[in-house]
N, C-alpha and C positions, 0 to 999 in steps of 0.2 A: 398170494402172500408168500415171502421166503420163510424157509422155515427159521432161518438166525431169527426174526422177526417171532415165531410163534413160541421158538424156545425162550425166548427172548437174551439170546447169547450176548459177549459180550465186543463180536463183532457186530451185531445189529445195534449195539450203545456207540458205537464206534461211527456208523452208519448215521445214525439218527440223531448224534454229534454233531456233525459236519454242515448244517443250514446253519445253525445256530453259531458255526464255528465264522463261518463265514460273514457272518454279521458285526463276531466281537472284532476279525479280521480288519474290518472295514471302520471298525470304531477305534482299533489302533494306532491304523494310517492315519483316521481323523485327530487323536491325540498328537502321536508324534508330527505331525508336520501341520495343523494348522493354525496352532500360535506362531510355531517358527516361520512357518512360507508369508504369514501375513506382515510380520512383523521387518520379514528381512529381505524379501522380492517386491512387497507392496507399500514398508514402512509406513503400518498402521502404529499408532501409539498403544499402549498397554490400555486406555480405556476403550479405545477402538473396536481392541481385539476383542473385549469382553463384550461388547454387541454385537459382534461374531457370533461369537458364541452363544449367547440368548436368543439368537434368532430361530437356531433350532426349535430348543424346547418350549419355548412361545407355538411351537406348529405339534411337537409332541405330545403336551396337553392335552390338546384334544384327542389328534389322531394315534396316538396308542387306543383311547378308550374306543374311540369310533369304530378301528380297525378292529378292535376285539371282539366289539358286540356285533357286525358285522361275518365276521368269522365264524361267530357260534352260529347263525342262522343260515348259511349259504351251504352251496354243495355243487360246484362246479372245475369242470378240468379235473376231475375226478375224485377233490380231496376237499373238506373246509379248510386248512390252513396252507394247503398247496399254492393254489394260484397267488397269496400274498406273497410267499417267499418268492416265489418266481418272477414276481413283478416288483418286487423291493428289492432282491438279489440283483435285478439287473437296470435298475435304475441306480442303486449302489455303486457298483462299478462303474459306469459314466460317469458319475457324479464324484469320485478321486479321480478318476481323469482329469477331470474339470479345476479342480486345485492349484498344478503348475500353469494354468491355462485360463485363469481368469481376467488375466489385463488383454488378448488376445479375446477370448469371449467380448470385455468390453466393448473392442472395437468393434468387432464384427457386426455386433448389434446395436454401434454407433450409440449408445446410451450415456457416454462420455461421466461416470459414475461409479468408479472401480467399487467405493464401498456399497453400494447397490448391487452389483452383480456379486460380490463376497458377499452376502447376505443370502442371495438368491440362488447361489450353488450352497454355501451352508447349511441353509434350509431344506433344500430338497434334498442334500445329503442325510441328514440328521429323520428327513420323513422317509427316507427309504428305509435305514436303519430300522425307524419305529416299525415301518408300517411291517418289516418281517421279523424283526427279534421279537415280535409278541409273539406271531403263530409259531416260529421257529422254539420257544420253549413251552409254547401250550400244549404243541403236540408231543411233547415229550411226557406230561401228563395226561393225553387223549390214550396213546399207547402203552401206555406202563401203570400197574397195580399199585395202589398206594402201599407205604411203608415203606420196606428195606427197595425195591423195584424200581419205584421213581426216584429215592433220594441216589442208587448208584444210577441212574439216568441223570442227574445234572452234578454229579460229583465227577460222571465221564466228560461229559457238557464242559466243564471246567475244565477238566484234566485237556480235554482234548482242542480246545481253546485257545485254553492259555500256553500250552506248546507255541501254538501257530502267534498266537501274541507274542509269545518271546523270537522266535522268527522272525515277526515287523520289524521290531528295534533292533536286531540282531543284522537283520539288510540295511534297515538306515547307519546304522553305526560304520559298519564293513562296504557297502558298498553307495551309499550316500541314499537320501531321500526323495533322489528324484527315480531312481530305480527300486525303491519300495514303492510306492507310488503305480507304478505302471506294471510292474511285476502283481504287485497285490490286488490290483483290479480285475487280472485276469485268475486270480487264486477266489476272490469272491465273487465272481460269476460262475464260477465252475462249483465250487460246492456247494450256491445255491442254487443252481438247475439243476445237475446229475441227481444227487442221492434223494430227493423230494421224490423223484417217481422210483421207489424201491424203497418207501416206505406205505405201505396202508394205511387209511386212515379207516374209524369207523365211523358211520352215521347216526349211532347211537349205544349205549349201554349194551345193549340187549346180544349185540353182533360183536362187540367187542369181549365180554364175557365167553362167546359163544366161539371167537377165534383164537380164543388164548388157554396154551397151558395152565397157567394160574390163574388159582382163585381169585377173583376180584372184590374188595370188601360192598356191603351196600350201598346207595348213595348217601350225602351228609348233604345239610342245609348248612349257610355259610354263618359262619361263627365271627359277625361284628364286631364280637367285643374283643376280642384276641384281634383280628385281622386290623383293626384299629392303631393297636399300643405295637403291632409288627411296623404297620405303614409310618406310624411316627418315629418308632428308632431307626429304622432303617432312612429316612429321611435324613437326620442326624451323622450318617454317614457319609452319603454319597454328598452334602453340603461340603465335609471337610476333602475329603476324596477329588469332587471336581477342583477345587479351590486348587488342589496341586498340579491336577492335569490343566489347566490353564492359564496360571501363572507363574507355574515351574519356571519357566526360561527365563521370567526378569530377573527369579532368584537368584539364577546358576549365571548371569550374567554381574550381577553384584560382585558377590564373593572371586568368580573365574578374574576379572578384567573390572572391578570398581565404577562399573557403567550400567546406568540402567535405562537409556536412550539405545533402542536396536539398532537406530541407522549411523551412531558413532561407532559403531563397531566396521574393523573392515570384513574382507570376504572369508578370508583365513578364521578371525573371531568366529564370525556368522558360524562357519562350521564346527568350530567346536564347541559351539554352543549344543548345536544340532547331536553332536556325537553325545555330549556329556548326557542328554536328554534320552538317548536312542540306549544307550548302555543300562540307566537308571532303571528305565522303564523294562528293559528287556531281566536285569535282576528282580524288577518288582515281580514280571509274570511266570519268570521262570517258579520262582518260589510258588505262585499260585497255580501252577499247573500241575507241581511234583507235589504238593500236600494232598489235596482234595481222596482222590481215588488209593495209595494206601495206607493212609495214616491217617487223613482226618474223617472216612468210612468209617474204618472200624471205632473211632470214639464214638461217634455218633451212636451207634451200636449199642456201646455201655452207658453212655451219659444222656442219651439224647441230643436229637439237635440244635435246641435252643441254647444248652448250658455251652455246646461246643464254638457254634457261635458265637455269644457272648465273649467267652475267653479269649477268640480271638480279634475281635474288636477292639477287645484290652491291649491285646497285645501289640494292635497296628496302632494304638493311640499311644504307646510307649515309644514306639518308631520316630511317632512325627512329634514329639518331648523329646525325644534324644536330638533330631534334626536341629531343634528348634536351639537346644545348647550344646552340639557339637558340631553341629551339618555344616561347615564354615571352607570345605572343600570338598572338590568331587571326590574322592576317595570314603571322605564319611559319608558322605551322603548314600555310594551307593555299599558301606556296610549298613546303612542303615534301612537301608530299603530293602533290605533281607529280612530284617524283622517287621517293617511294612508288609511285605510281601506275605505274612501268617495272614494277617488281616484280608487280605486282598482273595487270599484262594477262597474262602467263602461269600465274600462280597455277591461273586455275580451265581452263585451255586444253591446254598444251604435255605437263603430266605426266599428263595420261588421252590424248594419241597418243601417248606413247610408252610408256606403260602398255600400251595396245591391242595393240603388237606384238610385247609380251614373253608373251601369253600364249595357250591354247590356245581360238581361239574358238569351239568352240562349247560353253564356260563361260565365255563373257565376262562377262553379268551378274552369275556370285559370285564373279569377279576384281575387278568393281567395286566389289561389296561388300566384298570386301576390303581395296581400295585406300582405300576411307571411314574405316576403322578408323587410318591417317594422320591423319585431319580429327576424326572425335570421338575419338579417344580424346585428344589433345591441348585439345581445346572444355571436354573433362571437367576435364584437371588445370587449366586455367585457370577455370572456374567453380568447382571444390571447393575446389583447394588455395593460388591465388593472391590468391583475394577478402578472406581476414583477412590476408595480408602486405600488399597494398595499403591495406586500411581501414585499418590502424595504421603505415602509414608518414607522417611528417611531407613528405613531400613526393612528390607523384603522380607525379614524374617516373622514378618506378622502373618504371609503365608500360610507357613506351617503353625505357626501359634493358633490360628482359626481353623486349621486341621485339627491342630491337639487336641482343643476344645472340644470343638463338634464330636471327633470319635470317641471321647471319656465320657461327655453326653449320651451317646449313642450306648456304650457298654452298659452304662445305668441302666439307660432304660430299656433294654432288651432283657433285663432281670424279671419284667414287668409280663413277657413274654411268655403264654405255655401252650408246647405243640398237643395238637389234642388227643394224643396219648396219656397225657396228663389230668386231663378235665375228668 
């Protein structure tokens, strides 16, 4: 074991960051460029795309929970949640390869079905993702002492993330998205191979207590009825949340150029669609990488991280109501995606440490997997059911109106919410 690891410094958070980084990495690319590559290399329609996009999470579904519960009971290649990153980290990578590459794909394997084989790279994209971003944050709970320990373990997790996400958008904007793309493939094969072997994992309680500085608290049985009223608010979010990342571009094609047919656009539009998309996104994470680790820590601290939460929920639901009555060009848009962006730094952070200590660990990986079923099963109703209300609305801005919604929902009821520091 290193010893950054036994101190548990906060180069080993830095360390133990990086699987996990590499997955949001890969879920970036899949943001930024796969409504737009679909829409503007393969001129799929806006309900199209939204089959796209539910193809995943129709696979996630399960395979989060499978892979989880799976996790908890193995012990091979030297780690329980090793070998998943290592085999979703680099099925990930291929799999944005596969992106610019899918009308070639089709041919090759003569399948004459471009929406078939976009399904079929989505899907496996979207199951590598799953099959390593569960162990990639379970092990950040397998390693780290509950309390103040694990919640700066996914405040770095964020912090150190959402960097590298504001970097995707930050390459697609400056140097286009077909060079984010293939740059970023080889950035998420590399931080999920290397740092996985230079982290320990342990086999049980007993060896983990017994290799660590810190105290470790006792074990807890998993608390239902909290973990419950968490999976439903947090549902309530990533509903409003996907909704942006997947029909963003008709919006910003509206208002940019008055068109909301992708293939009327020519190749010049195309890309500055692409940019306006690539900027937005890169303000949304900037914001969520510089909160987490030293500003929204220390609240946590004084107020806990429920009430922290919440407030910033609010505050990402005030975002997307400003958008919704001022967002009418790219410039409001991405001030507004500053105040987005509060919301956003605990999004992917605050509700998996407070997840981690409502339940019984040593099933934490099909706690995670269960807790996914908040994230796709909402990815779902928003590609199946929202893609023909959006195509046949006269005006995109219903959008964000369904974001609005969803995340003022979401702040309610996370009120409902208590981490069990509380109980």
């Amino acid at each position: 074991m290193l010893q950054i690891q036994k101190k548990l410094s906060n180069l080993f958070y830095v360390l133990l960051s990086l699987p996990a980084t590499a997955m949001g990495f890969a879920l970036s690319i899949q943001i930024a460029v796969l409504s737009w590559i679909l829409s503007t290399k393969y001129n799929l329609d806006i309900h199209e795309v939204g089959i796209v996009w539910a193809a995943g999470p129709i696979a996630g579904i399960l395979g989060q929970v499978i892979i989880g519960f799976i996790s908890d009971k193995v012990w091979f290649w030297g780690g329980r949640r090793r070998p998943f990153v290592l085999i979703g980290g680099t099925l990930a990578a291929l799999m944005v390869i596969a992106l610019p590459n899918i009308d070639k794909i089709n041919n090759f394997l003569g399948i004459g079905n471009l929406m078939a084989v976009a399904i079929i790279v989505a899907v496996t994209l979207d199951m590598a993702i799953n099959i390593s971003f569960n162990p990639t944050r379970s092990v950040i709970a397998d390693v780290t002492p509950e309390g103040t320990p694990r919640t700066k373990g996914y405040t770095w997790m964020q912090t150190i993330s959402g960097f590298f996400g504001v970097l995707a958008y930050v390459v697609g904007a400056i140097f286009g998205n077909y060079f984010l793309i293939y740059s970023g493939a080889v950035i998420v094969l590399l931080f999920s191979v290397i740092p996985i072997f230079f982290i320990k994992e342990y086999k049980n309680e007993k060896e983990k207590n017994a290799s660590s500085d810190i105290p470790i608290p006792a074990k807890t049985k998993a608390n239902w009825n909290q973990l419950l009223k968490l999976y439903f608010a947090h549902s309530f979010t990533w509903l409003g949340v996907q909704t942006m990342f997947v029909f963003i571009f008709v919006y910003i094609c509206q208002f940019q150029f008055n068109i909301t047919d992708m293939s009327l656009l020519n190749n010049a539009q195309k890309n500055e669609v692409g940019k306006i998309i690539a900027i937005a996104f890169a303000i949304l994470n900037t914001v969520g990488f510089i909160l987490p680790a030293p500003i929204l820590e220390p609240i946590t601290e004084k107020i806990g991280r429920v009430k922290t939460h919440m407030l910033c929920i609010a505050i990402m639901a005030l975002g997307y109501w400003g958008i919704v009555l001022f967002g009418n060009s790219s410039v409001m848009l991405y001030i507004l995606m500053v105040i987005i962006g509060v919301g956003w730094a605990v999004v992917v952070s605050l509700p998996f440490a407070i997840m981690s200590e409502l339940v019984d660990k040593s099933r934490m990986g099909l706690f995670m997997g269960i807790f996914n079923l908040s994230i796709v099963i909402p990815q779902l109703i928003v590609s199946l059911f929202l893609g023909n209300i959006i195509q046949n609305a006269d005006s995109k801005t219903i959008i964000f109106i369904i974001s609005a919604v969803s995340l003022s929902i979401s702040a309610v009821l996370w009120l409902l919410v208590r981490e069990r520091r509380e109980n």
